[in-house]
C-alpha positions as CSV (number, residue, x, y, z in Angstrom):
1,X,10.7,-11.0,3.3
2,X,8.1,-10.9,1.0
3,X,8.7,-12.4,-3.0
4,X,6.7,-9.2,-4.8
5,X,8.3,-5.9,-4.4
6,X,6.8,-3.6,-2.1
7,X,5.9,-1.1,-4.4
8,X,4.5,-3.9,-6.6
9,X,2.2,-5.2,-4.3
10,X,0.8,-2.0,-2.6
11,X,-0.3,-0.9,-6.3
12,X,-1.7,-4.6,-7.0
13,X,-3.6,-4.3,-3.3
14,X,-4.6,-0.6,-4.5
15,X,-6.1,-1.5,-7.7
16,X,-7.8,-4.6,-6.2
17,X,-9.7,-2.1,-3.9
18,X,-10.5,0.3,-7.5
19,X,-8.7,3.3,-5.7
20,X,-7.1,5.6,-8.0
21,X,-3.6,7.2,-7.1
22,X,-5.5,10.7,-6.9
23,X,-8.0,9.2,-4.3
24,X,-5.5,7.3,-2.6
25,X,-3.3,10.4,-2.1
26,X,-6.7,12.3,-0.8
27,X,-7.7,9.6,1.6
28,X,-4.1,9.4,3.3
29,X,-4.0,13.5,3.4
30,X,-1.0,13.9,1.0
31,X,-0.4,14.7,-2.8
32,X,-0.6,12.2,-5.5
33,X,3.2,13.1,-6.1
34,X,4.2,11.6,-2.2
35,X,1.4,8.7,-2.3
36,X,3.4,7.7,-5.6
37,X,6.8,7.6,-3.9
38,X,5.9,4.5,-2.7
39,X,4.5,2.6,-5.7
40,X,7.8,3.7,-7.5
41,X,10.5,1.4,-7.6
42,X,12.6,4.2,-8.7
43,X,12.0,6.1,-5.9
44,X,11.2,3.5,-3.0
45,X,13.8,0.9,-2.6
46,X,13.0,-0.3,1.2
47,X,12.1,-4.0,1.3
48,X,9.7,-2.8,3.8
49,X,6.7,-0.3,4.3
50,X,7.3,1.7,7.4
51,X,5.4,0.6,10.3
52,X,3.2,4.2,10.2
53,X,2.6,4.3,6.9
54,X,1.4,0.7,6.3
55,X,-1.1,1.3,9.2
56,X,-2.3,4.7,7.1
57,X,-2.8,2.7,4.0
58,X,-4.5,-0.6,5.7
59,X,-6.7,2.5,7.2
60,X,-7.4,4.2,3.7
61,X,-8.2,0.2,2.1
62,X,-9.9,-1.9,4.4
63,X,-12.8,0.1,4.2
64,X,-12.6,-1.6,0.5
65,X,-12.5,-4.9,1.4
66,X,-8.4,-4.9,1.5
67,X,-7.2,-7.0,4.2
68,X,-5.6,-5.3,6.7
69,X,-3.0,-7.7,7.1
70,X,-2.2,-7.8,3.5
71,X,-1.1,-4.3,4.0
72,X,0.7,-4.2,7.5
73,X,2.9,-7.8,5.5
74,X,4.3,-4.4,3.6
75,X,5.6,-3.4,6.8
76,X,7.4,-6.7,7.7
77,X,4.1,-7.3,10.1
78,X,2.4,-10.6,8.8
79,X,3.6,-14.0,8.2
80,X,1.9,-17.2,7.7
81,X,3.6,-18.8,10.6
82,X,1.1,-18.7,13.5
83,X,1.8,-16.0,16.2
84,X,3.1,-18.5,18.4
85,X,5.6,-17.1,21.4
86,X,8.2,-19.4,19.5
87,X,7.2,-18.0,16.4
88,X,7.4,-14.5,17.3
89,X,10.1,-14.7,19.1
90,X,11.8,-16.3,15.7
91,X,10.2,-13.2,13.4
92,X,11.6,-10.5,15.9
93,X,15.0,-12.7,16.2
94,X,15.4,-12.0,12.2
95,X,14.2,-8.5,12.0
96,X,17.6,-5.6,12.0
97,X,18.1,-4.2,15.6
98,X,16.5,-0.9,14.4
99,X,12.7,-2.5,12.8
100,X,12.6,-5.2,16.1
101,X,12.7,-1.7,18.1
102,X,10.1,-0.6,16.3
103,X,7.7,-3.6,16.4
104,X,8.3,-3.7,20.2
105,X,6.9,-0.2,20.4
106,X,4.0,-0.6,18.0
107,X,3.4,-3.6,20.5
108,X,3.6,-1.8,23.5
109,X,1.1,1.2,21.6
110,X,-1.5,-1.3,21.1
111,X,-1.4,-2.9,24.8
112,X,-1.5,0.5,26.5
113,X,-4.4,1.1,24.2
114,X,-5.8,-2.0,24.9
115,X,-5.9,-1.5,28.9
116,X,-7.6,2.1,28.6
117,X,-10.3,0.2,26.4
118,X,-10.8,-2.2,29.4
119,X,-13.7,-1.3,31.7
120,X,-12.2,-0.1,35.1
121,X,-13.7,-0.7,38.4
122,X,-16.6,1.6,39.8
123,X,-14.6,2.9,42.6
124,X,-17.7,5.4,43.3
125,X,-19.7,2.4,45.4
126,X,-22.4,3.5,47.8
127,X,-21.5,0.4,49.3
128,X,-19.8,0.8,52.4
129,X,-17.1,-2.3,53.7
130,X,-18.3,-4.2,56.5
């Protein structure tokens, strides 16, 4: 869990880039009125970002210089401890049965996306087997 509130800290990490609430809300595609749902307190009481929406705001920021990990913490994501097997074992163990599911997914998203970026074998050889 993080110590700032989420809304708190996705303003701070807003500002720090200079991105207004109106050009925040352009670059993500929505109104300023949605966009500010999630820098309300009122409004947005998760302790946590979802998963989709912290990778749409780490995509509307770093271009600013806003760590994307900074962002994706929002979404329960980042941690100091290092990304041990232990240790992520240990962050998944203390995650709700529901967010774990969703990490495991996001995980499994970025390997398939990871093996189509992987060059594949010329299987179009003029060579001939011996």
């Amino acid at each position: 869990m993080i110590d700032t509130p989420v809304t708190t800290a996705l303003r701070n990490l807003r500002k720090s880039a200079g991105v207004g609430l109106r050009e925040m809300a352009r670059r993500l595609g929505v109104s300023q009125n949605t966009y500010g749902h999630y820098e309300n307190p009122e409004r947005f009481k998760d302790p946590y970002l979802p998963m989709h929406m912290a990778q749409r705001f780490a995509d509307a920021l770093e271009p600013d210089g806003v760590p994307r990990d900074a962002i994706l913490a929002l979404a329960g994501a980042g941690s100091n401890e290092p990304l041990t097997t232990v240790g992520l074992d240990a962050r998944l163990a203390g995650l709700s049965e529901d967010r774990r599911h969703k990490v495991l997914l996001y995980l499994a998203e970025q390997e398939a996306l990871h093996a189509l970026e992987k060059p594949q074998p010329n299987l179009d050889s003029d060579t001939e087997d011996p």
